[in-house]
C-alpha positions, 0 to 999 in steps of 0.5 A: 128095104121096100121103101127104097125105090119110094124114098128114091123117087121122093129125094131124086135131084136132092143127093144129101137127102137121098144118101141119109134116107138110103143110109136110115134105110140100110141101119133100119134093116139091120137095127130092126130085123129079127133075126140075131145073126143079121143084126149081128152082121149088120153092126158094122154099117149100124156104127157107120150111120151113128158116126157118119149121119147122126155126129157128122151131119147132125141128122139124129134119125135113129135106125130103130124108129119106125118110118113109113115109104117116101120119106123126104129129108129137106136140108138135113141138119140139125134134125133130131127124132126120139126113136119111140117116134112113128113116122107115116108114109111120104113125110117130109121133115126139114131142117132144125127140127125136133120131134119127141117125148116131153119127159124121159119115159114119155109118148113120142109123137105118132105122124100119119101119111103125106105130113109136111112139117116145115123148118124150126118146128117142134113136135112134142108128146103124146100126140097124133098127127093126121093125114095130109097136115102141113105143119107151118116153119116154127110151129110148136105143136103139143096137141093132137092135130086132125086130119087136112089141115094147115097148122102155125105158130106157138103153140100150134093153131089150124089156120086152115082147112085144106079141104075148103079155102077158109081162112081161120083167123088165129086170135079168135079160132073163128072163119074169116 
């Protein structure tokens, strides 16, 4: 519940984004305390956020996964997260994308600080994504991926490094 002022500020003008990160919030409380008479008490708002946000609004974010401060949720639709998922501080997920296990017992994907994972993309695995990465619309990313950095394509590939203004051409992984 310490998040929220950060989650505000992160969605503020965004009002579908601010209501399901709120939402995510409140269930996360009740879905993840230890305390059985305050899980207990919290069913009610837990069902709430099943039925309104994950089977009207299509936005599978389940309350037991762990997600840092300043979550940002651009056009949530269509958005599925495994709840075995961690996700960092101030991330920004948009629409049509799909972060999880590859196989049914599976490792899911552990997403450091400041990620922005564009549209349509695919996070899958056993992998980590470092800090201050942009994951490019449409990417599919496999493979563990380091820290600054811009990542495109199928499967993902740096294209960029963050901290220099090199270009890496993709075909060939080398300088341009």
């Amino acid at each position: 519940m310490s998040c929220i002022r950060e989650d505000y500020q992160a969605n503020k003008g965004n009002p579908k984004s601010l209501f399901l990160v709120l939402s995510f919030r409140f269930s996360n409380y009740f879905a993840l305390n230890k305390n059985s008479v305050i899980r207990l008490l919290g069913l009610p708002i837990r069902v709430l956020y099943r039925l309104f946000v994950e089977w009207i609004l299509g936005v599978e974010l389940p309350d037991k996964t762990k997600v840092g401060k300043g979550l940002m949720i651009y056009h949530g639709q269509g958005l599925v997260v495994n709840s075995n998922t961690v996700i960092g501080d101030h991330v920004m997920l948009r629409h049509n994308t799909t972060i999880g296990n590859k196989n049914k017992k599976g490792n899911c994907p552990i997403i450091g600080n400041n990620v922005d994972i564009g549209a349509n993309c695919v996070l899958i695995g056993n992998i980590k994504i470092g800090n201050s990465v942009t994951v490019g619309a449409g990417s599919v990313v496999v493979k563990d991926i380091s820290e600054s950095v811009i990542v495109a394509g199928n499967p993902a590939k740096i294209i960029k490094h963050k901290n220099t203004k090199e270009r890496i051409d993709e075909t060939s992984n080398t300088k341009l």
